[in-house]
N, C-alpha and C positions, 0 to 999 in steps of 0.2 A: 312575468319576467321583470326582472328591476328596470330594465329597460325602456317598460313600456311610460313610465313617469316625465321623460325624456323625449319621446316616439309622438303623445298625444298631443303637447305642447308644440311640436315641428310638425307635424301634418297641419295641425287646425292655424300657425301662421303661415305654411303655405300656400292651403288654401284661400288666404283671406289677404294674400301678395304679400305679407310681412314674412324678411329675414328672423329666424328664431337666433338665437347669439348664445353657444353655450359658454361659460366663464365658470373656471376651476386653475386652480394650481397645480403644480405636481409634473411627474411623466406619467402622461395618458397614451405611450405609444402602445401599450400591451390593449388596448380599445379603442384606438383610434380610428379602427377602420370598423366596426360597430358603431360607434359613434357617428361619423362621416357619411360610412357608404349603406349601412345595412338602414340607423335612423334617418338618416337623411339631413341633420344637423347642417345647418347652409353657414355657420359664420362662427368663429372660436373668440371667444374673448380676454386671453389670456397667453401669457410665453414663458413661461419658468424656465429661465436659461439655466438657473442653481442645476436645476434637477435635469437635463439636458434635453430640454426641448429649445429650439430656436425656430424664429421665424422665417428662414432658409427651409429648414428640414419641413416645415410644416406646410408649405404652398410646395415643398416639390413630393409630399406625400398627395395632397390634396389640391389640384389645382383649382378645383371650381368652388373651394373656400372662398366666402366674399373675403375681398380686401378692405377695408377702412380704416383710415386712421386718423382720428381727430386732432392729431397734432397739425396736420395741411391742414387748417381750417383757419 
């Protein structure tokens, strides 16, 4: 599955305590729950408001998305 390119990279920083961080542009809502819930993807690194994704929509899709943002910093 294409998927699994994505799947082997988030298991293996799982296991080893590291957040995997996927980063793409675009609307990824038609996969975002493949992405999320089925890979298990712990952290998004991207928000294409253009294309309608927001960072509202995206934590009340996915609440156990990590949150960070290096701008507090």
């Amino acid at each position: 599955m294409i998927f699994d390119g994505l799947k082997i990279p988030s298991d293996a920083c799982r296991k080893e305590g590291m957040v995997y961080c996927y980063r793409t542009d675009g609307n990824i809502w038609a996969i975002f729950d493949i992405l999320f819930s089925e890979i298990g993807i712990q952290a998004y690194g991207e928000v294409d408001r253009l294309a309608g994704m927001t960072v509202e929509n995206l934590f009340a899709m996915a609440e156990e998305i990590e949150k960070y943002n290096p701008m507090a910093e």
